[in-house]
C-alpha positions in Angstrom: 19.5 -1.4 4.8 20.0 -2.7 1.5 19.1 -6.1 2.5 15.8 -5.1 3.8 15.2 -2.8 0.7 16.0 -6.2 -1.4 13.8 -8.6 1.3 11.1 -5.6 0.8 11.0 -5.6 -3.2 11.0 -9.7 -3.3 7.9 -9.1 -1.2 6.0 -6.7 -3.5 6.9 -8.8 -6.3 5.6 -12.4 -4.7 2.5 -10.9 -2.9 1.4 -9.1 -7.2 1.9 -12.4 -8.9 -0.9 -14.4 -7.1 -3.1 -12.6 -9.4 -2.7 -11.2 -13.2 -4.1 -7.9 -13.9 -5.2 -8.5 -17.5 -9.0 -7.5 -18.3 -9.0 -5.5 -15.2 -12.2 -3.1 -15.0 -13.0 -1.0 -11.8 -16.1 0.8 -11.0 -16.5 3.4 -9.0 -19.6 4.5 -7.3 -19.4 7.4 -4.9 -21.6 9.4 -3.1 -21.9 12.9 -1.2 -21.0 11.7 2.4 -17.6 9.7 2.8 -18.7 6.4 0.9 -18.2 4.5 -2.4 -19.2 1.2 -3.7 -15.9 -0.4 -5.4 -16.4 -3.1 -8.0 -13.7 -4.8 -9.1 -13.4 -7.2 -12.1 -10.6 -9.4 -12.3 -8.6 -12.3 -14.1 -7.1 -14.3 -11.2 -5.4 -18.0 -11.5 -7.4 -20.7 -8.5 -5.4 -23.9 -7.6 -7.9 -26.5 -6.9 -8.9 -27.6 -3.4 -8.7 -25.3 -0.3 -5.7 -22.5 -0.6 -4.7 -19.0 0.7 -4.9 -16.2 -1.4 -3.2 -12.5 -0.8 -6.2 -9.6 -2.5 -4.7 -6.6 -2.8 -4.7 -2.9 -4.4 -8.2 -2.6 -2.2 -8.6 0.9 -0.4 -7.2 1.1 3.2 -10.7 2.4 4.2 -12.6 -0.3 3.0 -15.2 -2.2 4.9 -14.7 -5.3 5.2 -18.0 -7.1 6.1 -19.5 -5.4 3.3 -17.1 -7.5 1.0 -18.9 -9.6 -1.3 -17.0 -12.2 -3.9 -17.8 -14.3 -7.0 -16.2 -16.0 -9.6 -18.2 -15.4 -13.0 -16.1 -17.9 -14.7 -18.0 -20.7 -12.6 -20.1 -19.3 -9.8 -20.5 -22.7 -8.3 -17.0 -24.1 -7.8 -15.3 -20.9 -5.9 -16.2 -20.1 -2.1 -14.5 -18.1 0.4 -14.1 -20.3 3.6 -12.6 -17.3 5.8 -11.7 -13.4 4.9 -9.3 -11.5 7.4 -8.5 -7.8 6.3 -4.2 -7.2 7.2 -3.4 -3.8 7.4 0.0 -4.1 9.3 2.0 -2.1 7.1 5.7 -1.5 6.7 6.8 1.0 8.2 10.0 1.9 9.9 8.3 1.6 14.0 6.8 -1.6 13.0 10.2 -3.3 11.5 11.4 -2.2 14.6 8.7 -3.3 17.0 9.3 -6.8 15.5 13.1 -6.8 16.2 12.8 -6.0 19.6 15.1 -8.4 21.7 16.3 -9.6 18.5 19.8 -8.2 16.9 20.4 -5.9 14.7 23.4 -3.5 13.3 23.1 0.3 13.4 25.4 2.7 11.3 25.5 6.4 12.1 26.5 9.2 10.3 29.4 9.3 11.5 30.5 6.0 10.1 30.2 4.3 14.1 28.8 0.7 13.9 27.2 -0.8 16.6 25.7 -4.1 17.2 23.5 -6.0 19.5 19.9 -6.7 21.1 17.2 -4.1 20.4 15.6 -3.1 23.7 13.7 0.1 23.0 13.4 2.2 19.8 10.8 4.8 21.7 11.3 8.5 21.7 14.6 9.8 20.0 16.6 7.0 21.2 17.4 2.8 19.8 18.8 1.3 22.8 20.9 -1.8 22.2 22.6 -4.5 24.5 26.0 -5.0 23.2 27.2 -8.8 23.3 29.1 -8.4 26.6 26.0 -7.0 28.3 27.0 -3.1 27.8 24.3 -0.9 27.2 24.8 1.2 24.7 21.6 4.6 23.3 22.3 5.8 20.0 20.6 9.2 18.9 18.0 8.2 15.9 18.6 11.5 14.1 22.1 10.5 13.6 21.3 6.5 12.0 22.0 6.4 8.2 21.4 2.3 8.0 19.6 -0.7 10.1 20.5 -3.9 9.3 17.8 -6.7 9.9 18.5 -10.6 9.3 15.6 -10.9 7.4 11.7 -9.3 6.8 9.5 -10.2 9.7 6.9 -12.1 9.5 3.2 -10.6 8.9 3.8 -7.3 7.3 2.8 -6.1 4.2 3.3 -3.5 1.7 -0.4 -2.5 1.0 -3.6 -3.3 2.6 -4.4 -6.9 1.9 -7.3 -9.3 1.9 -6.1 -12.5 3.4 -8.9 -15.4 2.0 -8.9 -18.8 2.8 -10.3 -20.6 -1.0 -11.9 -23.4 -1.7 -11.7 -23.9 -5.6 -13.6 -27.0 -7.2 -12.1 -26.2 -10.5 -8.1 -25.2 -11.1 -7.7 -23.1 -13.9 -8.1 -18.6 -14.6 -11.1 -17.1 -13.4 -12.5 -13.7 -13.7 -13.8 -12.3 -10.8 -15.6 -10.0 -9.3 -15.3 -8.5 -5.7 -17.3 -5.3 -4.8 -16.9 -3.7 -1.3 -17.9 -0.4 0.6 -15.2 1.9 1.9 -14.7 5.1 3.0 -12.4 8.2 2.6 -14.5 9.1 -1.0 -17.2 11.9 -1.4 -18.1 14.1 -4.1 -19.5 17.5 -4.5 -21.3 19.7 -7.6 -19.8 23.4 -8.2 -21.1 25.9 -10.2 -19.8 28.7 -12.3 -22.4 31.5 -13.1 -22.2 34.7 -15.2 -25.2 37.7 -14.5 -25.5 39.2 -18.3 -27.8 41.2 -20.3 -28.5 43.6 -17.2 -28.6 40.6 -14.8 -31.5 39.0 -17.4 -30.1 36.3 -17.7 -27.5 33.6 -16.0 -24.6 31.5 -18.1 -24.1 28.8 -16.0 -22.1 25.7 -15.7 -20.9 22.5 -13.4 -18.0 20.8 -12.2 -18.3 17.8 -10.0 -15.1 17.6 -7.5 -14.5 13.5 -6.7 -12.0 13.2 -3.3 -10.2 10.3 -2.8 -9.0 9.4 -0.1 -9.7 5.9 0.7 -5.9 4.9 0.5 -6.0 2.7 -2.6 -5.8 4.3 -6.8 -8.5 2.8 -9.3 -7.3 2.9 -12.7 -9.5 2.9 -16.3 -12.8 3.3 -13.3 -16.1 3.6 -14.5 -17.4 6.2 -12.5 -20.9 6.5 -11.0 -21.8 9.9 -8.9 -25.2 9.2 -6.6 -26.9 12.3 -5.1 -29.2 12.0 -2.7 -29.1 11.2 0.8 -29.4 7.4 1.4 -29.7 6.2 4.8 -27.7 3.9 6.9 -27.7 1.9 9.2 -25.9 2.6 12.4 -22.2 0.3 13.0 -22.5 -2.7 15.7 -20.5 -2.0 18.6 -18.3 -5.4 17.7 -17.8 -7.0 14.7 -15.6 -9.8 13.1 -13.9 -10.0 9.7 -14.1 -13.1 9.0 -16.8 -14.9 6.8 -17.8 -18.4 7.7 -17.8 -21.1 5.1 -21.1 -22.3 4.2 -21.6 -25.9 2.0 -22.4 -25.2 -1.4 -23.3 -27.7 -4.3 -20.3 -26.4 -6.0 -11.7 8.6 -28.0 -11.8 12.2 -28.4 -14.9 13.7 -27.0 -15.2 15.8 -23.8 -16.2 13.5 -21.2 -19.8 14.0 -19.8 -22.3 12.7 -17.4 -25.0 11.1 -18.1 -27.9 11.8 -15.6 -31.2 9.2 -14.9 -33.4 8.6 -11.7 -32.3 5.5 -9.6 -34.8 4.5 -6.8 -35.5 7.6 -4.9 -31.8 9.4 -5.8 -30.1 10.5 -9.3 -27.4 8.9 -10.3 -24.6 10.8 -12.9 -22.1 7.9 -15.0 -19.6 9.3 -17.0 -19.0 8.0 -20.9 -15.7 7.1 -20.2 -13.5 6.0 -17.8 -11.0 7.6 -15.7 -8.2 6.9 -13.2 -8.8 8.0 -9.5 -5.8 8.2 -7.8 -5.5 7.9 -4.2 -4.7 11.7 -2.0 -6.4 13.5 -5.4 -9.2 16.1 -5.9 -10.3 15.6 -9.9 -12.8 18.2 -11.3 -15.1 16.8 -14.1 -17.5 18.7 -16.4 -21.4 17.8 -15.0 -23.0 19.7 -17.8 -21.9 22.2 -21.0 -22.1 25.7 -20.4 -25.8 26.7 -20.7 -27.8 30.5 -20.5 -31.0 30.8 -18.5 -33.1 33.4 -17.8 -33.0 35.0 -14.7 -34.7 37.6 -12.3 -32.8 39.7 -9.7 -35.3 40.2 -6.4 -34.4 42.7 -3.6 -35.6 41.3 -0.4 -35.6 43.5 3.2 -37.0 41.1 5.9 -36.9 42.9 9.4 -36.3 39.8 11.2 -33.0 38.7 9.2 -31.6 42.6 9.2 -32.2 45.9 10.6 -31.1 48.0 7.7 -29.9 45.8 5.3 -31.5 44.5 1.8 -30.7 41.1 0.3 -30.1 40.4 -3.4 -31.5 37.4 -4.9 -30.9 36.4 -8.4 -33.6 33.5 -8.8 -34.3 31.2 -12.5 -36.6 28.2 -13.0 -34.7 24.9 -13.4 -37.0 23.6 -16.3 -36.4 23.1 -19.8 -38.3 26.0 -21.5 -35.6 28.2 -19.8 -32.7 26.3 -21.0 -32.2 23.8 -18.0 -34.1 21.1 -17.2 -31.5 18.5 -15.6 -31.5 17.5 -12.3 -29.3 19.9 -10.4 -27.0 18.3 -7.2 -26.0 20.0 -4.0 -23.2 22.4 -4.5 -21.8 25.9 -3.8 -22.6 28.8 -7.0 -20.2 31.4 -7.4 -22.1 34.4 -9.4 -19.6 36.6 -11.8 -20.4 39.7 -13.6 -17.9 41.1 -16.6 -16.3 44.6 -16.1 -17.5 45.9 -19.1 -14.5 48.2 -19.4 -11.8 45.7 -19.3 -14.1 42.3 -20.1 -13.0 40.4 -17.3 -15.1 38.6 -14.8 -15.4 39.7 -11.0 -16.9 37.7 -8.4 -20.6 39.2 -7.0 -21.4 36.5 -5.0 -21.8 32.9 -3.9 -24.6 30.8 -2.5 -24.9 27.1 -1.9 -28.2 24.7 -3.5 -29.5 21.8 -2.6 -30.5 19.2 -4.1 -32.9 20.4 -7.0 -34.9 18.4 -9.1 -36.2 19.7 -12.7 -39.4 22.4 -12.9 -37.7 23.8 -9.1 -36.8 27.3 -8.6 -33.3 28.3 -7.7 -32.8 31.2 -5.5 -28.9 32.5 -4.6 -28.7 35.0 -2.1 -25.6 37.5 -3.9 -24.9 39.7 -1.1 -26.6 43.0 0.1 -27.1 46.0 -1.7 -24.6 48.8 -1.3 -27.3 51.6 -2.8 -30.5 50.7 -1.2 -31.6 51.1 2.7 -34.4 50.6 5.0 -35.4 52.3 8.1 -38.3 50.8 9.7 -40.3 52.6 12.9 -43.1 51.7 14.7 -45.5 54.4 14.8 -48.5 53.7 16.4 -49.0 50.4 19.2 -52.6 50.3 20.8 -54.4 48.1 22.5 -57.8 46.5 21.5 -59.0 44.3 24.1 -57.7 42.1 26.6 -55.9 39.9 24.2 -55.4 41.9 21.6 -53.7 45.2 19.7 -53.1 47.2 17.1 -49.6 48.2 15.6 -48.6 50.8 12.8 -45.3 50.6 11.0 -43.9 52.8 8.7 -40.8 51.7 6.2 -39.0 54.1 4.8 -37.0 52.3 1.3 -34.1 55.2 0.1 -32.9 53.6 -3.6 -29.7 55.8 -3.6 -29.2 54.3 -7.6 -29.1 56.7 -10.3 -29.8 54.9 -12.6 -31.9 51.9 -11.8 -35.8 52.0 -10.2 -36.4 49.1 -8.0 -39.1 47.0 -6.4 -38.1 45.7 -2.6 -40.1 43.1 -0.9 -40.6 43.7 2.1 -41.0 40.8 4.7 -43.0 40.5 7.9 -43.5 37.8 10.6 -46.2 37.7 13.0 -47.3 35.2 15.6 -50.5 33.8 16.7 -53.4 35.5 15.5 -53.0 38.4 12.7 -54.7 40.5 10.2 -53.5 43.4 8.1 -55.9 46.3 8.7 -54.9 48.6 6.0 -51.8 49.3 3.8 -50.3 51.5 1.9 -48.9 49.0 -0.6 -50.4 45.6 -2.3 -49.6 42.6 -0.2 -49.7 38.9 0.0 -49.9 36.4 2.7 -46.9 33.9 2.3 -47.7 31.5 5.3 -49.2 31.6 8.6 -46.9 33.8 9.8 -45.1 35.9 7.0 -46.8 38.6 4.7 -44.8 40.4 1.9 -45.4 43.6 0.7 -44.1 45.0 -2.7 -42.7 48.6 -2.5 -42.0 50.3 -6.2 -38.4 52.3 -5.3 -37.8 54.8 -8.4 -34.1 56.2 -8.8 -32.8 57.8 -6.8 -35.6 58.7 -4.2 -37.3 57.2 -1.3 -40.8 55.5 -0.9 -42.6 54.7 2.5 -44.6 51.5 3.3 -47.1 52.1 6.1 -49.4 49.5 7.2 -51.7 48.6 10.0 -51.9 45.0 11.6 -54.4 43.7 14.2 -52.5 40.7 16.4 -54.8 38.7 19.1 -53.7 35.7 21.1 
């Protein structure tokens, strides 16, 4: 075991030093639905003529007919001739596939060394065929060491680009290779705080940045695109190989910083930061700013029977204290205990994406203090395709301190028209009227309308 350990570090070390990583810069591009553009900028030393080189510290998701590669030291005397992505990596099953009907040595705990041809190591079990032809199964729980004669051939320690070169001009070269992988998404949350009797909303963002495409990118310049881009769908067979064709050869918080990019929005931070591989990392989207805000109490008869819906809805625009462009997240909604100051959770709602001048409606919950009770009273009919229905909604606002105004929702289909009402209204769509029902404290007021439906 100590061999291989040795055979495995003389392998790190000889695969890192075909390329230095002086002037390294990684940028990072990553968007909402498992994908990121990686561009990679490195110093690397070319031999001239045609030559293998090993590419590695790439993510074990990545693409790899999306890789693209140039040399901006001299564009024209660097070409890839042929790409093949290895991904055949150590691990103890595929040391051992190599091996088999090869020998080995295998020392148990119990200080028992046995020697000979590897003939299976499936299941719990290595089975070996001793020199005299004895067959002998030893339990892999109980194996402290394997001894192997040497590393076998065509596995690596990281997932590795395998290129074939063809170099016109010997010498260091920076270059830059940018590819697509997956196993990276990011996502906008949001921290809100009701004040000032639910007036007004303190708010704030956090973008979350998962990666886990299998490779770390240190010092990245990170880009975060929202929006939903389309692609194209994956051939059922591809190669990865790329034919050769002839050529004439700081102290500040970090922040984002947000501006319209084709038909998207794309958020850079000031200054870069390590992503590291199997990590979550939280960023600040935008300082903590106060908007104001209106709380709405919604009863719609076709979402609930009895139950009324609390909105608290604001106007993403600039004279209220917004104004950026806001991406897809989940809002949680606090509100402080006044007795002790601290901060309870009230609710949480999910946005889309939201560009500037957009309202922004969360849905908190449903009242505890207000219900509805809703009875038909009167159905009659007015012709062969046609009839009259009278509803009454009865709004109980058990608060004892608070009047209210509920809006009350109504669908109808085909043909409709409201007859009379007790209550102003307004016609939202084809099929949805609203009516708004005053509720003082601690009392009860009833809606009645009439509505005419034909079809």
């Amino acid at each position: 075991m100590k061999k291989l350990a040795f055979l495995l570090l003389t392998l790190i070390f000889s695969l890192s030093s075909v390329f230095a990583d002086d002037g390294r810069k990684v940028s990072v591009t990553v968007y909402n639905d498992n994908l990121a553009v990686v561009k990679d900028v490195r110093m690397m030393r070319f031999q001239k003529g045609k030559f293998e080189l090993k590419y590695q510290d790439v993510a074990a998701q990545i693409d790899p007919t999306s890789v693209h590669f140039k040399s901006l030291t001299a564009p024209d005397k660097v070409v890839i001739a042929e790409q093949n992505y290895d991904f055949d990596l150590v691990s103890s099953d595929k040391i051992l596939s190599k091996y088999i009907d090869e020998n080995i040595r295998v020392r148990t705990k119990q200080d028992s060394l046995f020697a000979g041809s590897l003939l299976s190591y499936q299941g719990n079990y290595l089975i070996l065929q001793k020199p005299g032809g004895a067959i002998k199964m030893v339990n892999r729980s109980n194996v402290v060491t394997i001894d192997f004669p040497e590393l076998p051939e065509g596995l690596l320690t990281k997932p590795t680009l395998l290129w074939q070169i063809i170099c016109q001009q010997a010498g260091a070269h920076e270059t830059e290779v940018s590819y697509l992988t997956k196993g990276m998404e990011w996502h906008a949350e949001y921290i809100a705080v009701a004040k000032n009797n639910d007036q007004n909303l303190e708010l704030n963002a956090w973008v979350s940045i998962n990666n886990h495409s299998g490779a770390t990118f240190p010092d990245a310049k990170i880009k975060l695109m929202a929006g939903e881009i389309h692609r194209a769908e994956p051939e059922r067979r591809y190669r990865q190989t790329m034919d050769y064709v002839e050529k004439a050869m700081p102290m500040a918080a970090p922040k984002f910083e947000e501006k319209s990019f084709f038909e998207y929005h794309l958020y850079t931070l000031d200054q870069p930061s390590t992503l590291k591989n199997n990590q979550i990392k939280q960023i600040t989207l935008f300082p903590t700013v106060e908007t104001r805000c209106k709380k709405i109490y919604i009863f719609e008869a076709k979402v609930s029977t009895k139950d009324v819906h609390v909105n608290l809805t604001f106007k993403n625009e600039k004279a209220a204290g917004m104004g950026m462009p806001l991406p897809a997240g989940k809002v949680r909604v606090y509100k402080e205990d006044p007795k002790d100051q601290s901060l309870e959770l009230i609710g949480e709602d999910r946005i889309e994406h939201t560009p500037k001048d957009e309202e922004v409606k969360l849905y908190i919950g449903n009242a505890f203090d207000i219900k509805v009770e809703r009875t038909m009273m009167n159905k009659k009919s007015t012709g062969k395709r046609s009839r009259e229905e009278t509803w009454e909604v009865k709004i109980r606002n058990h608060k004892e301190n608070d009047n209210v105004e509920v809006q009350v929702v109504e669908r109808f289909y085909n043909f409709w028209k409201i007859k009379n009402s007790t209550h102003r209204y307004k016609k939202l769509s084809a099929d949805k009227v609203q009516f708004s029902v005053p509720v003082m404290r601690d009392s009860e007021a009833v809606l009645t309308y009439t509505v005419k439906l034909s079809w």
